[in-house]
C-alpha positions in Angstrom: -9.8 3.5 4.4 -10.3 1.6 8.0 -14.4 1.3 8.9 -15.3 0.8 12.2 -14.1 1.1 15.8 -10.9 -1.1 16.3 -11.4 -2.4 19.8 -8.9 -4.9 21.5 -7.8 -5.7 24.4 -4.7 -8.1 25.7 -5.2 -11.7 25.5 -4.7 -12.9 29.2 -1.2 -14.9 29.8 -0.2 -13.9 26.4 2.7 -11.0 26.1 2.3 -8.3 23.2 -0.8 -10.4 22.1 -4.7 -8.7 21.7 -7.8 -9.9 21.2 -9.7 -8.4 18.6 -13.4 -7.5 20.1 -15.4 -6.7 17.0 -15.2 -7.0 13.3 -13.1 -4.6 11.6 -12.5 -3.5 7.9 -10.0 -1.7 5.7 -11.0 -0.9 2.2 -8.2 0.4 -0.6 -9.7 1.2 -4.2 -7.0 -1.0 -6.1 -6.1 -3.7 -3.2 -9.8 -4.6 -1.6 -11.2 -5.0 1.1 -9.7 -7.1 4.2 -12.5 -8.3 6.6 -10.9 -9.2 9.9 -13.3 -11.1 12.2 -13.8 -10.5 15.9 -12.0 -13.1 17.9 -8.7 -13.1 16.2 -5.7 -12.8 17.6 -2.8 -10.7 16.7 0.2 -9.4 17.8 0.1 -6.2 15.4 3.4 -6.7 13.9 5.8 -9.1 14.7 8.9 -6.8 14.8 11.6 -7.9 17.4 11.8 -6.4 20.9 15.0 -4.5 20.0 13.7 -2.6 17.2 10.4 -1.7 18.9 13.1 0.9 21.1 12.3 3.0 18.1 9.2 4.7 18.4 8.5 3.9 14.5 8.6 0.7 15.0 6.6 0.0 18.2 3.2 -1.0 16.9 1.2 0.2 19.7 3.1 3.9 20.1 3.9 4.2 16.3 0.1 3.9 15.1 1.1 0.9 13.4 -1.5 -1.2 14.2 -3.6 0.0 12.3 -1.8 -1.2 9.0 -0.6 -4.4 10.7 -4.2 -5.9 10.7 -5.2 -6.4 7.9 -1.5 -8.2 7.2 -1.7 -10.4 10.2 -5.1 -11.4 8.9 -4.1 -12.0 5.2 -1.0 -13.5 6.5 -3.7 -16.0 8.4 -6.2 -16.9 5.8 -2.8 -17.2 2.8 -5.4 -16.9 0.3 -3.2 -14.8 -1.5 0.3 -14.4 -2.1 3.1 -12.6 0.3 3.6 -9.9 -1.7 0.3 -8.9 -1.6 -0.3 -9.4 1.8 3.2 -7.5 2.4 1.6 -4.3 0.0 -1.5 -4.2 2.0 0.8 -3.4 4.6 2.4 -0.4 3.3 -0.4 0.4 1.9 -2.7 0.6 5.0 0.3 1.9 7.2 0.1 4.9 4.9 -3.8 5.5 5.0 -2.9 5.2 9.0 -1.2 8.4 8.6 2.3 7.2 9.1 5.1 8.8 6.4 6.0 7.1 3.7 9.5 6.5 4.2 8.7 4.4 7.6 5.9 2.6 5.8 8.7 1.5 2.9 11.0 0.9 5.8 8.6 -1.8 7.9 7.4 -3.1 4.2 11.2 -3.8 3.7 11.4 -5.7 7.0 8.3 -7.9 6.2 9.7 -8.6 2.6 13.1 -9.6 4.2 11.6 -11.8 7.2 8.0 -12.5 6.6 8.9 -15.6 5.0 9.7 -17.4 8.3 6.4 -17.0 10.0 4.5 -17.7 6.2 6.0 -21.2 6.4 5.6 -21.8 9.7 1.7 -21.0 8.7 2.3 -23.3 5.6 3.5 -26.3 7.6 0.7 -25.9 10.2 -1.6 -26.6 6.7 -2.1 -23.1 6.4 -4.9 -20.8 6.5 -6.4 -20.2 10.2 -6.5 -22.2 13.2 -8.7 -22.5 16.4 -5.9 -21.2 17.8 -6.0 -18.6 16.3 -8.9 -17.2 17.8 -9.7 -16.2 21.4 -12.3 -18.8 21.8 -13.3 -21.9 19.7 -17.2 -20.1 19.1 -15.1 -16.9 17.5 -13.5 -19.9 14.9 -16.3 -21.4 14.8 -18.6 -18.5 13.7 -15.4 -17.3 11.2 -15.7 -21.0 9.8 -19.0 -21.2 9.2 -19.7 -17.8 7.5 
C-alpha cells in the first residue's frame, strides 16, 4: 500500500533523474514499511535506454515508479540485503497495479544486474550520500532524524 501523494519533479541538468518533493511511504504486511525522505533523488529504475522502447519497461509510461522507490531508496540506505531490496520491488510493482508476469520480469532484471550499481554503492562506503539528495539541508534533515 503507497500513502501519500508522490510528487517529483526533474532534477535540473540531470537526464531521467527527479527530485522527490515530499516524504513518501509504502507499507506491505509481510515486508514493512519503506520511508523515503523528501530530497532524494532517483532515477525510478535504472533499466537501459533500449529496453525502456517497451512500454513495460519505461518507468515513467509503465507505472513503474511507483514500485521503483522504495528500491532505489533501500538500494540507498543497504540496510538490508539485495534480495530484499530486489522483493520489495516486485512486490510494490504489483500493489502499483502492474501484472504479475512484468513485475517477475523487471525483478529478474534487478536480480541479474542490480549487483553492479550495489557495489558501486558499497565502494562509495555505502548507505546515502549528500549527493544523494537535491540539496545538502534535505541530507542533512534525513541525517539527523
Amino acid at each position: 500500500m503507497f500513502i501519500g501523494e508522490l510528487r517529483f519533479e526533474p532534477v535540473p541538468g540531470e537526464i531521467g533523474e527527479f527530485e522527490l518533493l515530499g516524504p513518501w511511504v509504502w507499507v506491505d504486511e509481510k515486508l514493512g514499511r519503506v520511508e523515503i525522505p523528501p530530497g532524494f533523488i532517483t532515477d525510478f529504475a535504472s533499466t537501459p535506454q533500449l529496453m525502456r522502447a517497451f512500454k513495460v519497461f519505461d518507468p515513467l509510461s509503465s507505472g513503474s515508479i511507483f514500485g521503483a522507490l522504495p528500491h532505489d531508496w533501500l538500494y540507498c540506505l543497504q540496510d538490508r540485503d539485495r534480495a530484499f531490496c530486489d522483493e520489495v520491488l516486485r512486490v510494490a510493482l504489483i500493489d502499483s497495479g502492474m501484472q504479475s508476469y512484468a513485475a517477475r520480469m523487471y525483478w529478474m532484471g534487478v536480480r541479474m544486474g542490480g549487483w553492479v550499481p550495489w557495489r558501486k554503492r558499497l565502494k562509495r562506503g555505502g548507505g546515502p550520500q549528500p549527493d544523494d539528495f537535491a540539496t545538502t539541508e534535505a541530507y542533512e534533515k534525513w541525517k539527523n532524524g
